[in-house]
N, C-alpha and C positions, 0 to 999 in steps of 0.2 A: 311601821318601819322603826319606829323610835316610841322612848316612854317619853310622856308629856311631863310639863315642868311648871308650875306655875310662876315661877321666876326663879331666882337664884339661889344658887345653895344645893348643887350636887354633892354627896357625900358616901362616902362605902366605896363598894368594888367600880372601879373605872368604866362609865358607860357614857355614851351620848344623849344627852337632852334635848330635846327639840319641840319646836309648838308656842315659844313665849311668845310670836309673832300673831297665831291664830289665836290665843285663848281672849276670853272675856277680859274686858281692864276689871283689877279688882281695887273696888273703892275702899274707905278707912276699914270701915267694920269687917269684909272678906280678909284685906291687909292684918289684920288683927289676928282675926282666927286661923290665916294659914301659917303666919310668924310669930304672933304672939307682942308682948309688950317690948318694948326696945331699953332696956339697961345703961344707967348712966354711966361713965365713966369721968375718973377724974383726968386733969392735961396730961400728970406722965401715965396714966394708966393708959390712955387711947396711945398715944405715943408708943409705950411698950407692946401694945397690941400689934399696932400694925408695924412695929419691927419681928416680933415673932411669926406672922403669917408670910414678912415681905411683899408686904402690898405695893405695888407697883401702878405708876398711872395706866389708863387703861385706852389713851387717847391718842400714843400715836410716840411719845418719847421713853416713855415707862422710868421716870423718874423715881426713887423712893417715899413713900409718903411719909414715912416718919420724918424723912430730913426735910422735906415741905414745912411739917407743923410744927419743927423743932425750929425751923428759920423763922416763921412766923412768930410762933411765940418769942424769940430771943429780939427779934426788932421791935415788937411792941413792950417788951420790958426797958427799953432803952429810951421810947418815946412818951406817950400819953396813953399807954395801953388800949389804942383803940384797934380792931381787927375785923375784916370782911372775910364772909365765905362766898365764892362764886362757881357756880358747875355749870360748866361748858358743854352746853346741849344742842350745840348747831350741827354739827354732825356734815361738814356741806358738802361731804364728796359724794359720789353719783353711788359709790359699790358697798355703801357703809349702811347699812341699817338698823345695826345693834344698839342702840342708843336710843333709835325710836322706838323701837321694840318695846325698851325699858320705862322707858316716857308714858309709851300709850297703854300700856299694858299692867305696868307694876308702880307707879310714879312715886307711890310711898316708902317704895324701897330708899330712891332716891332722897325723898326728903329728908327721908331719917339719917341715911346717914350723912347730909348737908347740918342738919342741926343737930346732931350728935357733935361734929366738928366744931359747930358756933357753940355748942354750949361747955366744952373742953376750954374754947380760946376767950370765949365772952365774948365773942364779935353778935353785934345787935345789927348788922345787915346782912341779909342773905340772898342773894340773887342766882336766878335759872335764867341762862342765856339762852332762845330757843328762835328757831326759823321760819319751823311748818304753823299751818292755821292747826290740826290738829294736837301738833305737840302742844300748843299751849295752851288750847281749850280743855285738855288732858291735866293737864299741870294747876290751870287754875280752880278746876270743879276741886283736885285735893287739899290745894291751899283749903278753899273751902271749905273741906270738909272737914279739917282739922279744929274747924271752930278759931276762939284768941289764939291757940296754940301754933296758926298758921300766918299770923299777923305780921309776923317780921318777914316770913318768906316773901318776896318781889317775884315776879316773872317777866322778863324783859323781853321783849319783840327783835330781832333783829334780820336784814337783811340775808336772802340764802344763798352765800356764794361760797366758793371753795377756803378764800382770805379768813374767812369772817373767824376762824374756829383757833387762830393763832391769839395767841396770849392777851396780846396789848392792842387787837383788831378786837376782841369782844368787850376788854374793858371802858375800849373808848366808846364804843357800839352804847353802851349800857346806859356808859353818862352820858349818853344824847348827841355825841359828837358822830363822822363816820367811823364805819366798822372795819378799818384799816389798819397795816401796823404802823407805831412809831418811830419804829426805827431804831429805837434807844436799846442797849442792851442793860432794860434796869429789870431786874426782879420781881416779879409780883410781889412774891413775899416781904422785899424791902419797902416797896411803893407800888401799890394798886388801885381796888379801885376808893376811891374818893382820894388816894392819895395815902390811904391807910395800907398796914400790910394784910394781907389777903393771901387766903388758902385759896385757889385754882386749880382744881382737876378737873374728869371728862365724869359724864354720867355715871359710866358701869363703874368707876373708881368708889363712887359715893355709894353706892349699889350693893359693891363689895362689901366697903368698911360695916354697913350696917349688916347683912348676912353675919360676918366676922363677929359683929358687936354682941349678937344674939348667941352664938355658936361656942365663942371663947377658942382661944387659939388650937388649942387642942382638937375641939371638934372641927375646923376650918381645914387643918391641917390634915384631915382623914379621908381626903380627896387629892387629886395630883401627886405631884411629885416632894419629896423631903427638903429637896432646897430647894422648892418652887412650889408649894402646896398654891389648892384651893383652885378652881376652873376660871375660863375664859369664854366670854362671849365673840362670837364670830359670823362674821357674813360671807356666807359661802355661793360664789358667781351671782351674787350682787340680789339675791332674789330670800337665799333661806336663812334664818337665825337657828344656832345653834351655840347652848352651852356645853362643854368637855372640859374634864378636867386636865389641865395641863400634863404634859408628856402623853398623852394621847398620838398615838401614828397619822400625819397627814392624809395619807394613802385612804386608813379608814376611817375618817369623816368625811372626805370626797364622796366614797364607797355608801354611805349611809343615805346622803342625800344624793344618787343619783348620777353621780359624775366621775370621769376617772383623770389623772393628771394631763391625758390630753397630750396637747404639743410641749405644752411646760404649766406652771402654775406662777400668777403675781402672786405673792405672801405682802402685806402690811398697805394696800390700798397704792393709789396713784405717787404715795414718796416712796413705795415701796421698792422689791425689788425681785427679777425674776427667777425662779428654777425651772432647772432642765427637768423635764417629765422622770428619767432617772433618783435624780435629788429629791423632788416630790415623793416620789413613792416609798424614799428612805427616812426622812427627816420627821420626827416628834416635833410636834407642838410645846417647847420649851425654849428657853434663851441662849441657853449653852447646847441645843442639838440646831436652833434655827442661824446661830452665829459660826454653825463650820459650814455653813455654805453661805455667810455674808449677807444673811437677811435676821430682820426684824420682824416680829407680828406689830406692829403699826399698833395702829386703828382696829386692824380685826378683821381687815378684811381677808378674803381667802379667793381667787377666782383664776381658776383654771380654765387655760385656751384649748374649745374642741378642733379637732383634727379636721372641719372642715370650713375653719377660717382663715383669711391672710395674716399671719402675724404681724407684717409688716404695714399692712393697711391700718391695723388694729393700734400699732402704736402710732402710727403717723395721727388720729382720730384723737388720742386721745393725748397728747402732746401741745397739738393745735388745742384743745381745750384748755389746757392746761394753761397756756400763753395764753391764751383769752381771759381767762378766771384769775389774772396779776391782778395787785395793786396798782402797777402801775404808777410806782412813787422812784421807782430808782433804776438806773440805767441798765441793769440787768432783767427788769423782768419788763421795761419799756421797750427795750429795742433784742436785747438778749433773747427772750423767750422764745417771741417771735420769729427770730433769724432764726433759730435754731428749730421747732416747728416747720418751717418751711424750706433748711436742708431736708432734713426726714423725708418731707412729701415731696420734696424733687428728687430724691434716694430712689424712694418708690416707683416715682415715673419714671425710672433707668438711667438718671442722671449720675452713673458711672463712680469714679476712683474721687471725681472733682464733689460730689457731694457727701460722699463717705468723709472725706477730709474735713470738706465744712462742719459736720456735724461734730467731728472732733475738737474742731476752734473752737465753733458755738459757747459747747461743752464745756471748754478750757476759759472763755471769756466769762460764763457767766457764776463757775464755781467760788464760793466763800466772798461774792460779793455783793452780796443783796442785803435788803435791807431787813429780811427776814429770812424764812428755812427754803423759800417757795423754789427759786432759783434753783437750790443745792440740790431737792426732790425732783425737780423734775427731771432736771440733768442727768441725778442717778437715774431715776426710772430708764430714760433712754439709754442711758452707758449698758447700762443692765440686758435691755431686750439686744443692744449689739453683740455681747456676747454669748446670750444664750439662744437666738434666732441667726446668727453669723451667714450660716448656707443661705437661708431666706431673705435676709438684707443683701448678700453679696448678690443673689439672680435676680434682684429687682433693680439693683441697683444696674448690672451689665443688660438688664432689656429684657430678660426671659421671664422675670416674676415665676408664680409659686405657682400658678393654675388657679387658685383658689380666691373667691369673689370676698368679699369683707363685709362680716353677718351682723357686726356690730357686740361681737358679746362679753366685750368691755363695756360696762353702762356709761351712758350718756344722759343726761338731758335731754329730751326729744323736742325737737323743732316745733313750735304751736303751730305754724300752719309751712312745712315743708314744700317744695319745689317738686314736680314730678315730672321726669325726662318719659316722653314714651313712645312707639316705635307704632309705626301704621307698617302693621305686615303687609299689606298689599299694597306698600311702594318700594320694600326695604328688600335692596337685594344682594346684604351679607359683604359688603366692599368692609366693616372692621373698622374705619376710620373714626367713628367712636369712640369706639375701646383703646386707642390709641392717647384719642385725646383724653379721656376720662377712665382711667383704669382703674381708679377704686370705686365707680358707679357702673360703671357695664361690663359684663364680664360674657365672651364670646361660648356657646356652646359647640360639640364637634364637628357641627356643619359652617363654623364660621359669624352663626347668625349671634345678636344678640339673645341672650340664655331668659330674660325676664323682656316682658312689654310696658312695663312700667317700673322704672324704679325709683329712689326719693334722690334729691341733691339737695347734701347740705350747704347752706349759703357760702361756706369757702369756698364751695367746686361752680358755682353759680355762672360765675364769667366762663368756663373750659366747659360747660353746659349751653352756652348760647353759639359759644365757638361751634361746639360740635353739632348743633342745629344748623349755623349756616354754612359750615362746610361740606355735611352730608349732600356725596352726588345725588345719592334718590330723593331727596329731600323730604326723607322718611320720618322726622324727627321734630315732635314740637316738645316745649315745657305747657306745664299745666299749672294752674295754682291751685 
């Protein structure tokens, strides 16, 4: 379908890359011979560099990186010249893989350009924030392998949850403390981690710089677009990796891997935000074609709803997750998130004009006051799927719902050991009362009957699962563990 890539650095006529996911990890010496030796630079030379390419973070804000290490270095000239680099390699949302990709696959890319960074700033600590047991058995064989050369690099362990990947949630993670935010709106780059200033980007960011470092602007530049050179990694419906180079057509990297826009497409992962299957099939992969229709590429994610999912269900699932996976330090994502989760799923259940409303409070109580971004994303994500699923919220909301069962093809987490509702056909005689009580776990075929004999309940639907056990007249219905 696609030409394989051994990591990064598509270059020439615009094509798609795909396969960094499947390929063998390649250790220092393969590292070596597919990229060759990595080029010093001096502080304003790297600086200059990555103002020519416009390197941008790759994790979710897409800040500048010049003005990252141009902040960096200006506060440690002012202090005791001391400075950290840290790459944020949690990655902890469900739909995002491009990072591990990069991790298990290519780790060296990464390193290099982490200590390419430290050795521009002088910063003598270097830390890899990482979640998975893989990622960091990945991370530390290359430490390894680099011989003394790998001595400053640290790889730190930290908790895998959605929080963990925010600024001041992995810096405190690192120094031993929990992996939460602080709340403070202070700057890495002014004060990080030991208290030093600190360069902070996402993996593909470091990944980048080094590709770049080896290429020179010029060659960097002879991929994507002219005021957006050089390609972007992406997770397309939570399962493929793929590199493109920027301004690439949405429409065809769906197309390549399999998929078509569907009922709409989320662009930039769970803070993201959604398009109409129309919008999708128009909109480039660029910042100035993905901001006329008010989204961002995030993170990287890419994940288009098929046409034979609940949309509504799909966001209610993943909303609820999202409140679940708060910190939990501040009144919006303690009591906020959760209210507003649980308008959506009473939305769903037909809870009419009164829960459409709610969800707009919710929305209104918990915006611009959290103690981090968590709040603000999730909120958009919802605001988002109400206007671009509007028909489908409003018939679920007045009782009629959409017909269509909830497949799940938003990722999740999977339940370690889930709940199973299941149905004894030879007591079960089609009375519905079910599906009434439990509408995003049973979904009625044309004769009335329930459509599956077993399906799974996630522990929210738990209690409206035992319900609909002892209210069934036939008493057709047990849970299973």
């Amino acid at each position: 379908m696609t030409e394989v890539t051994p990591a990064l650095g598509c270059v020439g006529q615009p094509r798609v890359l795909a396969g960094l996911d499947t390929l063998p990890r390649l250790d220092r010496a393969d590292h070596l011979a597919v990229h060759g030796p990595l080029p010093l630079y001096r502080p304003e030379e790297l600086v200059e560099l990555a103002e020519d390419i416009d390197l941008r973070g790759r994790g979710g804000a897409g800040f500048p990186f010049a003005r990252k290490l141009r902040a960096v270095m200006r506060t440690a000239r002012s202090r005791d010249g001391r400075t950290a680099v840290v790459v944020n390699g949690s990655e902890g949302e469900p739909s995002c893989l491009k990072d591990k990709a990069v991790l298990l696959h290519a780790p060296h890319l990464v390193l290099d350009g982490a200590l390419l960074a430290a050795a521009a700033l002088g910063a003598d600590d270097v830390v890899v924030g990482v979640t998975r047991d893989d990622v960091e058995r990945s991370l530390r064989e290359a430490v390894a392998e680099r011989g003394p050369a790998g001595s400053r690099v640290r790889v730190a362990r930290l908790p895998e949850r959605f929080v963990t990947g925010e600024g001041t949630s992995l810096i405190n993670g690192i120094e031993g403390g929990p992996a939460l935010p602080n709340g403070q709106k202070v700057r890495t780059s002014d004060r990080g981690l030991g208290g030093v200033p600190t360069l902070l980007s996402n993996t593909e960011t470091y990944a980048q710089l080094a590709v770049a470092a080896r290429l020179g602007a010029s060659g960097y530049c002879s991929a994507g677009l002219p005021a957006e050179p050089g390609t972007v990694l992406l997770t397309v419906a939570g399962s493929t990796v793929v590199e493109v180079p920027t301004g690439t057509s949405l429409a065809y990297v769906l197309e390549l891997c399999g998929y078509s826009p569907g009922q709409g497409v989320l662009v930039g992962g769970y803070h993201g935000r959604w398009l109409t299957a129309a919008a999708a099939r128009s909109v480039a992969l660029s910042r100035q074609s993905l901001s006329s229709v008010n989204a961002v590429l995030g993170a990287g994610a890419v994940l288009p709803l098929p046409e034979d999912t609940c949309p509504a269900g799909e966001v209610a699932r993943v909303a609820r997750w999202m409140a679940d996976e708060s910190a939990g330090q501040c009144g919006p994502c303690v009591r906020g998130l959760p209210s507003l989760a649980t308008a959506v799923e009473e939305l769903v259940a037909g809870g009419g004009r009164a829960a459409w409303d709610a969800i707009e409070s919710r929305m209104r109580a918990v915006r611009g006051r959290g103690a981090c971004s968590h709040p603000d994303g999730t909120s958009g994500f919802v605001a988002s799927a109400l206007a671009v699923f509007a028909d489908e919220l409003r018939d679920h909301a007045l009782g009629s719902g959409c017909g269509r069962r909830v497949l799940g093809a938003l990722p999740l987490p999977a339940d370690e050991n889930p709940e199973r509702l299941v149905v004894d056909w030879t007591l079960c005689r089609g009375h519905g009362l079910c599906a009434d009580l439990l509408p995003d776990v049973v979904r009625l075929d044309a004769d009335g009957f329930p459509a599956q004999a077993v399906m799974p309940v996630p522990e929210r639907f738990r209690a409206k699962a035992l319900r609909a056990v002892r209210r069934c007249p036939a008493l057709a219905l047990r849970i299973q563990e």
